[in-house]
C-alpha positions, 0 to 999 in steps of 0.5 A, a space after each residue: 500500500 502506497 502512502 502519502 507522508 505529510 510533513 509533521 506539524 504540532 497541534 493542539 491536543 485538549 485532554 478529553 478525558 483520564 483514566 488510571 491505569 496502575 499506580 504509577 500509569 495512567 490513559 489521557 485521551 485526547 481530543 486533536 482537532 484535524 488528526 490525520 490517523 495513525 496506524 497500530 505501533 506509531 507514537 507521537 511527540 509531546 510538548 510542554 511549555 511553561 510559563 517562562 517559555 521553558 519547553 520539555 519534549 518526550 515521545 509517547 506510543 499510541 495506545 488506540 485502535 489505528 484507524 484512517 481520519 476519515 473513520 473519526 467521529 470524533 478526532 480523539 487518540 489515547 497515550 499512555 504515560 507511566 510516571 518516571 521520577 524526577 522527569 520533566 513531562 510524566 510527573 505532570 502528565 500523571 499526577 497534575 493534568 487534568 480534564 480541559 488542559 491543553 498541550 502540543 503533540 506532533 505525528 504520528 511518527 514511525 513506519 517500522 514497528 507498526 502491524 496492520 490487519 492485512 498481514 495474515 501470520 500470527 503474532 508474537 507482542 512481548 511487553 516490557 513494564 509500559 512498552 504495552 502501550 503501542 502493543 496494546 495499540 495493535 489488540 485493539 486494532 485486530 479487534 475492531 478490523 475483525 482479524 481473525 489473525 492469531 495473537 499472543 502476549 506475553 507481558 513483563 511486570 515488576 508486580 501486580 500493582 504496576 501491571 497496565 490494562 489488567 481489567 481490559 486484557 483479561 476482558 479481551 481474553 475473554 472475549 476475543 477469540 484468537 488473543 492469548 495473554 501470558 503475564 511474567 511478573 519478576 518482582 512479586 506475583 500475585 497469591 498462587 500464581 504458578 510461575 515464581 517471580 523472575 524475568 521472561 526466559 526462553 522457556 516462557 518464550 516457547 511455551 506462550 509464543 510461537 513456534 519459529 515454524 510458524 514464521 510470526 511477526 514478532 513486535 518486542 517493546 520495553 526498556 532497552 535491555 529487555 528488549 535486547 535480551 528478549 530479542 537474542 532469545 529469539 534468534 536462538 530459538 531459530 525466529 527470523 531475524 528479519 520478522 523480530 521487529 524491536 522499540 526501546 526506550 530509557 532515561 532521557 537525559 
């Protein structure tokens, strides 16, 4: 498919409404009047400006279903912002903005670690902490094209007070046929769950993945050295190079 790039401009986004995700997470739709559409996996950037013209930027994933402009009612995209001690943007994004406040966003940005409904093999999302936003970007859009292309999760958290969408994945477990979720706290685990805590090894790649005969898309996103090890796993279990598609984030600064 052949698509037009615009240049990127910064608009005006208008928090519409909030949602708290987690203890230290929360949701903040926005409503960007003339939003041109995104596609699943795609991120914007986020300016703050003070009163003394002192300007803070940081990029955030998109966290709602893609969908073209024209299918907008209503021009509104939801972002996902964990809150990060002694930043500049999460702490005001996370504890003191609120409904009617007004900031500047530019994009959608990014072409590489997107997923669209037209492709038909299965697909692999592993999650480090917040990096589930723009995974949970591409749930959402296989449930609202009506794919029928198999998903599987698997999610990294440190404990259950930081898990993120934990009322709406097992809703969509639930509900939506095809969408299997495996959560890997490493920290401290919830009363009975079976695994112990620890990080996601190669063993809960093959068991909730999928087989490298399967050819899937693989989409990996979290902090930086999850996303490395997580994608060196791969590749030893035989999963092509090339369909491991990787986003990482750190401090800034």
């Amino acid at each position: 498919m052949t698509r037009t790039r615009r240049p990127l401009t910064w608009r005006v986004a208008a928090i519409a409404a909030v949602r708290e995700e987690s203890v230290a997470a929360r949701t903040l739709v926005l409503d960007v009047p003339d939003w041109p559409g995104h596609l699943a996996g795609q991120h914007i950037d986020v300016r703050l400006t003070a009163p003394d013209g002192y300007t803070a930027q940081r990029s955030y994933s998109l966290a709602s279903a893609a969908r073209a402009a024209a299918a907008y009612a209503v021009s509104t995209v939801e972002i996902m912002v964990q809150r990060i001690p002694h930043g500049e943007v999460s702490p005001w994004l996370c504890d003191i903005a609120m409904v009617g406040d007004q900031f500047e966003i530019r994009g959608p940005v990014g072409g590489y670690f997107v997923w669209e409904p037209s492709r038909p093999e299965p697909v692999l999302l592993v999650a480090g902490g917040s990096g589930i936003a723009p995974l949970m970007s591409m749930i959402r859009t296989r449930k609202e094209a009506g794919s029928r292309v198999p998903f599987r999760l698997i999610y990294s958290v440190r404990d259950p007070d930081t898990l993120i969408y934990g009322e709406e994945l097992a809703r969509r477990v639930r509900d939506d046929h095809g969408l299997d979720v495996t959560i890997v706290y490493t920290r401290q685990t919830p009363p009975g769950w079976r695994r112990p805590p620890g990080r996601v090894t190669a063993q809960d790649l093959a068991e909730a993945g999928w087989p490298p005969a399967l050819a899937p898309a693989c989409y990996v996103c979290g902090p930086t050295g999850f996303v490395e090890t997580v994608a060196d796993l791969l590749v030893a279990a035989g999963h092509d190079p090339a369909a491991i598609r990787t986003e990482r984030f750190g401090p800034t600064g």
